[in-house]
C-alpha positions as a Markdown table, in Angstrom:
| # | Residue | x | y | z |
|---|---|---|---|---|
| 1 | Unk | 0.0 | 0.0 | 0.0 |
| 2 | Unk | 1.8 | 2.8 | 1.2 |
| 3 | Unk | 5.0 | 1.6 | 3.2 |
| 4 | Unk | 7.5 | -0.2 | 2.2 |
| 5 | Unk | 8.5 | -3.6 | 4.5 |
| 6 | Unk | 12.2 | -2.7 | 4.3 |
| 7 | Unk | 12.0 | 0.5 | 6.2 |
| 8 | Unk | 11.1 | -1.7 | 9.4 |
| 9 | Unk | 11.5 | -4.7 | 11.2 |
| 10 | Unk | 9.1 | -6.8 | 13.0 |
| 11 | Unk | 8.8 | -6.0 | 17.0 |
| 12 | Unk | 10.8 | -8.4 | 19.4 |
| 13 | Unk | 11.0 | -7.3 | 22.8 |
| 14 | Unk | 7.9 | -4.5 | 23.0 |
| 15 | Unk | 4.7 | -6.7 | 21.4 |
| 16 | Unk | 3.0 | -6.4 | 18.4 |
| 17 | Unk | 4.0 | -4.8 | 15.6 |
| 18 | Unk | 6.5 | -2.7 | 13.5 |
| 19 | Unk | 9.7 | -0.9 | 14.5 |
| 20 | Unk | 10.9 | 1.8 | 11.8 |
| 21 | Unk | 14.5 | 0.5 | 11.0 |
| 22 | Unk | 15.6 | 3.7 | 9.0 |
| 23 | Unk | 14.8 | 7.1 | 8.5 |
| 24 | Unk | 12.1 | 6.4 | 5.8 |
| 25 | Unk | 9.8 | 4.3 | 8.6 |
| 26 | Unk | 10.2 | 7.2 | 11.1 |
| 27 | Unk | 8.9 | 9.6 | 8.4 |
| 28 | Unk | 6.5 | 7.0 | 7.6 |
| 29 | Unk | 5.3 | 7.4 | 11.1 |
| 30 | Unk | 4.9 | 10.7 | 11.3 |
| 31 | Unk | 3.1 | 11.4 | 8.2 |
| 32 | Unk | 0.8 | 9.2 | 9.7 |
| 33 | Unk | 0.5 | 11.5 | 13.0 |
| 34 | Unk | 0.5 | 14.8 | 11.5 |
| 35 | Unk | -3.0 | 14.8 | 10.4 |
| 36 | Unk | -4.6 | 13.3 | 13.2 |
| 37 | Unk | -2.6 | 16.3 | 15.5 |
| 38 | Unk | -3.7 | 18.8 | 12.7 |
| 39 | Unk | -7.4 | 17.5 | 13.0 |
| 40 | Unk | -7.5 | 17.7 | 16.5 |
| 41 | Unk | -6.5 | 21.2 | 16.9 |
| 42 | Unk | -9.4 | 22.5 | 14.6 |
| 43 | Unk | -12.4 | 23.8 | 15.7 |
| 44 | Unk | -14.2 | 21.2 | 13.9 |
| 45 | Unk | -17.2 | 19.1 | 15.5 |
| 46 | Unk | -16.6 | 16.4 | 17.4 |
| 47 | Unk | -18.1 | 13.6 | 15.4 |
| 48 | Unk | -16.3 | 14.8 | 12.2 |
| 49 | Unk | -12.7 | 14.6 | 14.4 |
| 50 | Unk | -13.8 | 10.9 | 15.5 |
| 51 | Unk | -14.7 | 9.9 | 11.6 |
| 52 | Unk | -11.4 | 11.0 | 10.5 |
| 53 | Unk | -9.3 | 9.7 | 13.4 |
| 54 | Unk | -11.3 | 6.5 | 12.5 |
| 55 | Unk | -10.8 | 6.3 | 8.9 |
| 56 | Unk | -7.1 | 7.3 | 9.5 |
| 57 | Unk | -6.8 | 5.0 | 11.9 |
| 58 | Unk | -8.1 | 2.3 | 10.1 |
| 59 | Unk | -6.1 | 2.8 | 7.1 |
| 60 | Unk | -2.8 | 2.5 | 9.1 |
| 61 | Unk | -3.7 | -0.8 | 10.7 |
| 62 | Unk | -4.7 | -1.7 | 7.2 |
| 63 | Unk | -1.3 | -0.9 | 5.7 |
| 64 | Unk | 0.5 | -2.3 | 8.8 |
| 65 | Unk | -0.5 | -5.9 | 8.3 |
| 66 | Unk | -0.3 | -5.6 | 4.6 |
| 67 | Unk | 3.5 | -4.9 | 5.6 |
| 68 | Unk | 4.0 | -6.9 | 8.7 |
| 69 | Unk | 2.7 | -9.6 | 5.8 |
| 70 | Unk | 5.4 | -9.0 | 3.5 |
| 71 | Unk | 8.6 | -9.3 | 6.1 |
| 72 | Unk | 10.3 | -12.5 | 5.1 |
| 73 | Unk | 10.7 | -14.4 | 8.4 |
| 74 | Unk | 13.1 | -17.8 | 8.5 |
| 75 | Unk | 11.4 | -21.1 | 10.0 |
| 76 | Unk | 13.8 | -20.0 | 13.7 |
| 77 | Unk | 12.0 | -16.3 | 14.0 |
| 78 | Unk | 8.4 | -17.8 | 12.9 |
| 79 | Unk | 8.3 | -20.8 | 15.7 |
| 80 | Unk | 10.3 | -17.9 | 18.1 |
| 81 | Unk | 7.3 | -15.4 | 17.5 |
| 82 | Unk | 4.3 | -18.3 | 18.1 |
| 83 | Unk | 5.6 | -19.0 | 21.1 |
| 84 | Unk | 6.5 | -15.7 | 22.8 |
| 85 | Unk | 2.7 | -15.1 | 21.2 |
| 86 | Unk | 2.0 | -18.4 | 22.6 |
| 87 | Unk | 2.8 | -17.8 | 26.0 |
| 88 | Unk | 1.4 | -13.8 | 26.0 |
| 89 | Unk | -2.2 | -15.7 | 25.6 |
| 90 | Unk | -1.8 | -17.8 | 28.3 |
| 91 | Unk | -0.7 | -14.4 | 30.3 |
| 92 | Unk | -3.8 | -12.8 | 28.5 |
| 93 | Unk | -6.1 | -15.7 | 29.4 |
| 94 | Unk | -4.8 | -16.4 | 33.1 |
| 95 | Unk | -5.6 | -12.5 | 34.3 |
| 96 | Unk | -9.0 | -12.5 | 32.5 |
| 97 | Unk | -9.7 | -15.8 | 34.0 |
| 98 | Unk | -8.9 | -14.5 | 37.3 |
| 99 | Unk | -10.6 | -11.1 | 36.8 |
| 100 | Unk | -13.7 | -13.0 | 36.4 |
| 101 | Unk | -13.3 | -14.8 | 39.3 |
| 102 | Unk | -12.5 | -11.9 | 41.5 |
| 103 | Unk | -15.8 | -9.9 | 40.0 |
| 104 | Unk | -18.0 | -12.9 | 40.8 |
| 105 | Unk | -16.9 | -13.4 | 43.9 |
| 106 | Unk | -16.8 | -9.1 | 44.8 |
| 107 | Unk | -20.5 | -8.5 | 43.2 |
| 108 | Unk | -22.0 | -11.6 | 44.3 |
| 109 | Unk | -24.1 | -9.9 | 46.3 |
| 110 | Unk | -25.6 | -7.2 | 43.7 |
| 111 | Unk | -28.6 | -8.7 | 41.6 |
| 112 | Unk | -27.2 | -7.4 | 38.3 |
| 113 | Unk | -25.3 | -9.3 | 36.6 |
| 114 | Unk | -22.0 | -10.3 | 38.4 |
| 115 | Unk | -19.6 | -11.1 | 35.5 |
| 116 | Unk | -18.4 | -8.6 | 32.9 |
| 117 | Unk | -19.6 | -9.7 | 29.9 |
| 118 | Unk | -17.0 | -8.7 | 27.4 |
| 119 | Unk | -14.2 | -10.7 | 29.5 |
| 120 | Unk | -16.7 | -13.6 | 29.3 |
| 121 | Unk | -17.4 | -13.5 | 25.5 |
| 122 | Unk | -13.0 | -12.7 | 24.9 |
| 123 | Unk | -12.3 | -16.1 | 26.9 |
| 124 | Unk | -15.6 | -18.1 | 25.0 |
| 125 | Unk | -14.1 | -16.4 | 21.9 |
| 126 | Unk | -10.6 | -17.2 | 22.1 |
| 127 | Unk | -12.1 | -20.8 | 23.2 |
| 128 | Unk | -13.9 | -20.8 | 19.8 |
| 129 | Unk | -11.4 | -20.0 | 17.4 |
| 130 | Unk | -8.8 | -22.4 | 19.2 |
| 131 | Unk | -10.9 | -25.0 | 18.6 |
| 132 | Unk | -11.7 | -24.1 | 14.6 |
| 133 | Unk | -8.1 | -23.8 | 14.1 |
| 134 | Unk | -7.3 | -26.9 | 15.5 |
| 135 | Unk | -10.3 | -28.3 | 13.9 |
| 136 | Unk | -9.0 | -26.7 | 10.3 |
| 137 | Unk | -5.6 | -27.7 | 10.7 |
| 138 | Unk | -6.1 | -31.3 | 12.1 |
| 139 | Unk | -6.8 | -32.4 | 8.2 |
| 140 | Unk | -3.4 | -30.5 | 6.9 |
């Protein structure tokens, strides 16, 4: 799209994502900023700053995957990165498991509904796509 995958690197040590590895991906970056800065400042309404920071958004998530997809990655950095991603998730799913827990047991008494419903439908979620891709990739 609009970057090119040899002005960054794929991100080791800090998540997900890209890390500009010459001057070209930090300009990159901030081309993508200065709008959303020069939007903000405006006396524009509300709603119209939130479409654009969307739409703006959007297109650099867009443009990021399309050039995480194209880093070449040897067979020692992909099984590296599925299992640092690997064991993130279990992080992931071990706090959101307990933060259930811990709101069930704290609001137990209220009559609303004790369990947050968005951690509940990330763990079913996570649950369900586990077990299509395991399902998917048992034929392979």
């Amino acid at each position: 799209m609009f970057g090119n995958p040899k002005w960054f690197s794929p991100r080791k040590y800090t998540g997900w994502g890209l890390t500009p590895s010459c001057w070209q991906g930090w300009v990159y970056i901030f081309i993508f900023l200065i709008p959303v800065a020069i939007i903000n400042s405006l006396s524009i309404s509300q709603n119209n700053k939130q479409y654009f920071t969307i739409a703006w958004t959007s297109l650099l998530i867009a443009d990021t995957i399309h050039i995480m997809s194209q880093i070449k990655k040897d067979e020692r950095e992909r099984l590296h990165e599925a299992i640092s991603d690997r064991n993130a998730l279990w992080f992931i799913i071990t706090i959101l498991a307990v933060g259930m827990i811990y709101q069930a047991a704290n609001e137990s008494a209220c009559t609303s509904n004790p369990i947050d419903p968005i951690i509940l439908i990330a763990l079913l979620g996570g649950t369900l796509v586990k077990a299509t891709t395991q399902f998917y990739l048992r034929d392979k």
